[in-house]
N, C-alpha and C positions, 0 to 999 in steps of 0.2 A: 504493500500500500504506500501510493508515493506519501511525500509528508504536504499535508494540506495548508499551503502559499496564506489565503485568502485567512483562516484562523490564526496564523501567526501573526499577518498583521494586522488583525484587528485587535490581538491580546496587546500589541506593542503600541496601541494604539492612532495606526495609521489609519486612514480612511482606504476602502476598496470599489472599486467600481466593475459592473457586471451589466448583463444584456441580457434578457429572456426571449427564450427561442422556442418556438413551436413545430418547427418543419424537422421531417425525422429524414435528413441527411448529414451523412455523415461529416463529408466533403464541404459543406458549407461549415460546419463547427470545427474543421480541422484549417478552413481560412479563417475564420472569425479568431483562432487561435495565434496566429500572425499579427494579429491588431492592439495588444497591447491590452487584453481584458484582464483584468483579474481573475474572473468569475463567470461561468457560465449556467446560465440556469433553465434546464430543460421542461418545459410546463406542461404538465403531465394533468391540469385542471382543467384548464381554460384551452385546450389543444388535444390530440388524438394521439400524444404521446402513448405509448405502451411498454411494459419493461425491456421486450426485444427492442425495441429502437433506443433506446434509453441505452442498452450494453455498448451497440457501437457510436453511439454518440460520445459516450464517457472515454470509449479507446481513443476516439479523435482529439478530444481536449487534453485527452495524456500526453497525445505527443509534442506538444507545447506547453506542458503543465501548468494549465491552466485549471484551476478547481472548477469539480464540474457538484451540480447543486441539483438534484430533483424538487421541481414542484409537485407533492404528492396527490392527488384526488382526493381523499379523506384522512380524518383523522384516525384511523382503523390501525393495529399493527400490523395484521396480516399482508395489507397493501402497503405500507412503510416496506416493508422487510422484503418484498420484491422489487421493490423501486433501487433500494438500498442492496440487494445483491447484484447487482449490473456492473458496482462498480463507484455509485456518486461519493463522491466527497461531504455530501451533505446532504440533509430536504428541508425542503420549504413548509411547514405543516399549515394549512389555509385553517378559519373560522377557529381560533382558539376562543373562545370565550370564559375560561376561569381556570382557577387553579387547577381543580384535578383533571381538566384535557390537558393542560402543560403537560403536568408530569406525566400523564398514559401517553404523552409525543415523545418527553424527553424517554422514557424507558424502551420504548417501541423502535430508538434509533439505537438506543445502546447495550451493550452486552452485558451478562453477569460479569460485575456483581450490582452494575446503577441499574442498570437495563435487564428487561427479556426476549431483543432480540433472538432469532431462532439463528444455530449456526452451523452452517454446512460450506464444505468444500467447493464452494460457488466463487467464480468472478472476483466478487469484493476481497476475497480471501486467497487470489491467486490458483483458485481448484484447487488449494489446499497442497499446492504443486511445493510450496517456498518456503518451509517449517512449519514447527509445531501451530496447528490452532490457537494454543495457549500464549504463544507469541502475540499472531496475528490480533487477537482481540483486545491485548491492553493497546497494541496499535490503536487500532480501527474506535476504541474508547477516547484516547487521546486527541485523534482526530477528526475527528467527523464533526461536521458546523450542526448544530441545530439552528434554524430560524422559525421562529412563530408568528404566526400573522394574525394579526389583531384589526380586524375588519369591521366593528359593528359597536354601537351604543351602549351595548352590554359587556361587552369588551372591557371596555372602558373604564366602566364601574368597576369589573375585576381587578382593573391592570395592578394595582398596590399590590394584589394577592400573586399575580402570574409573574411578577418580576422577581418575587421571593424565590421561584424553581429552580432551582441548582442546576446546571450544564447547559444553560439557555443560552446561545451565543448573543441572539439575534434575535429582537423584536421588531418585525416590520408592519409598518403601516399602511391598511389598504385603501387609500383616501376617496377613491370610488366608491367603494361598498359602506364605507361609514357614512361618505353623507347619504348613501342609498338607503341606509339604517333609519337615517335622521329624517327623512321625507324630500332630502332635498339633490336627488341624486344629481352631480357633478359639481353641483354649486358651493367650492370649496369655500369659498369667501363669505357664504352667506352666515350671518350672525349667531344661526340656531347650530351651525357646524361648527366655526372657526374655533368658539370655547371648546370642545370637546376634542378637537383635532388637535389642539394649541393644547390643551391638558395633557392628553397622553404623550404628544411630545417630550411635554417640561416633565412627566411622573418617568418616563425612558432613559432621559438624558441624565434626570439625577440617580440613578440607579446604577450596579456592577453591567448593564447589558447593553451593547450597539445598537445604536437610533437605524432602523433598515427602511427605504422610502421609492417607491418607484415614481418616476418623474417622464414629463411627457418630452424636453427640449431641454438646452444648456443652461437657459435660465433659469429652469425651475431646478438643476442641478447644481446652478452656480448657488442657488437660495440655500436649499438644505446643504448644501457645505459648509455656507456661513451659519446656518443654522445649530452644526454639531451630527448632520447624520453621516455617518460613515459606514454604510454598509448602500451604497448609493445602485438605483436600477435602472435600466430605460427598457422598453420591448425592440427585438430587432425593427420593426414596422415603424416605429417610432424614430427611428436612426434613418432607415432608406427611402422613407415615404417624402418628406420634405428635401431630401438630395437628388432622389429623380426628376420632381416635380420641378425642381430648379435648375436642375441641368436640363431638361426638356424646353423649360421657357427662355429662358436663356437662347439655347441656340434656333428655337423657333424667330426667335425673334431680333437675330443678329442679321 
């Protein structure tokens, strides 16, 4: 198991920036590994990701060692623990809403003696090809990112209790689905969200856990930098969609 980039500096305190990718090719994640990401995060939610794709997705970000990140479908172990044999360096666990989904995420990534991940001679473990098990898993313990996503009004209210979990890397905020909580989907600015958005921030920031935020362009990147989040996102679509459109117009109209 290579040693996981993206956790070491966030423990040192560096900020990390990453891309969510949806498309199960490999060769696109193995150039996006060229570019200078931290982080790669395959969205196995919001996308048709599957553990097979997910295997050689994670082979391609190896060879640029780049951490690769599943965003998992549920909060379930059984689904954790095949996303997590392919290979990922970490999951994204969607809809935390209190303390005891924290910890049934955090134990569901990790091994006896925090965890009950299930452990077999799979992928994540080298087939069990490259020494003992017994190795492998205080590895695979030490490294592997947890991140939580904390998406919803209820959330919110928890958050005091979810940031107390033990091996929580990463608290990310899903600022679409909170205001969609709140009645006021997209309308981040609007006054019934901004307190609430702005709370969990300031309860994040002052806590042992990384501020995690997806952002749609630079500025709203440049924002939360100045802000304090360091665990920074954008979607691929969100990168290439305003670079074609500009490069298209552009020479449309030279």
């Amino acid at each position: 198991m290579q040693t996981n980039t993206t956790k070491a500096k966030l423990h040192a305190g560096e900020m990390v920036l990453g891309c969510f990718v949806r498309y199960p090719d490999a060769s696109l994640i193995e150039v996006l590994g060229y570019l200078g990401w931290d982080f790669l995060v395959f969205d196995g939610e919001h996308g048709t990701l599957e553990p097979r794709d997910c295997e050689n997705l994670c082979r391609a970000a190896e060879l640029r060692g780049v951490t690769s990140i599943v965003r998992v479908t549920t909060n379930l172990a059984p689904v954790i623990l095949r996303y997590l044999d392919t290979g990922a360096q970490g999951a994204l666990v969607p809809w935390i809403n209190s303390a005891d989904e924290a910890e049934r995420a955090v134990r569901a990534v990790k091994y006896f003696p925090r965890g009950n991940r299930g452990l077999a001679g799979v992928r994540a473990s080298d087939f069990g090809q490259a020494g003992p098990l017994s190795d492998y898993i205080v590895k695979a313990n030490a490294e592997t990112l947890v991140v939580l996503q904390v998406e919803s009004a209820d959330a919110v209210e928890q958050l005091p209790r979810i940031l107390e979990v033990e091996d929580v890397d990463v608290v990310f905020i899903g600022p679409n689905d909170l205001s969609n909580s709140l009645g006021y989907a997209g309308q981040l600015d609007h006054p019934k969200v901004k307190p609430v958005l702005d709370r969990a921030v300031d309860l994040i920031l002052g806590s042992k856990r990384s501020l995690g935020i997806m952002v749609s362009n630079l500025d709203a990147a440049k924002h939360w930098k100045q802000r304090g989040a360091r665990f920074i996102s954008i979607t691929l679509d969100n990168i290439t969609g305003p670079a074609i459109r500009a490069y298209l117009s552009a020479v449309r109209s030279s």
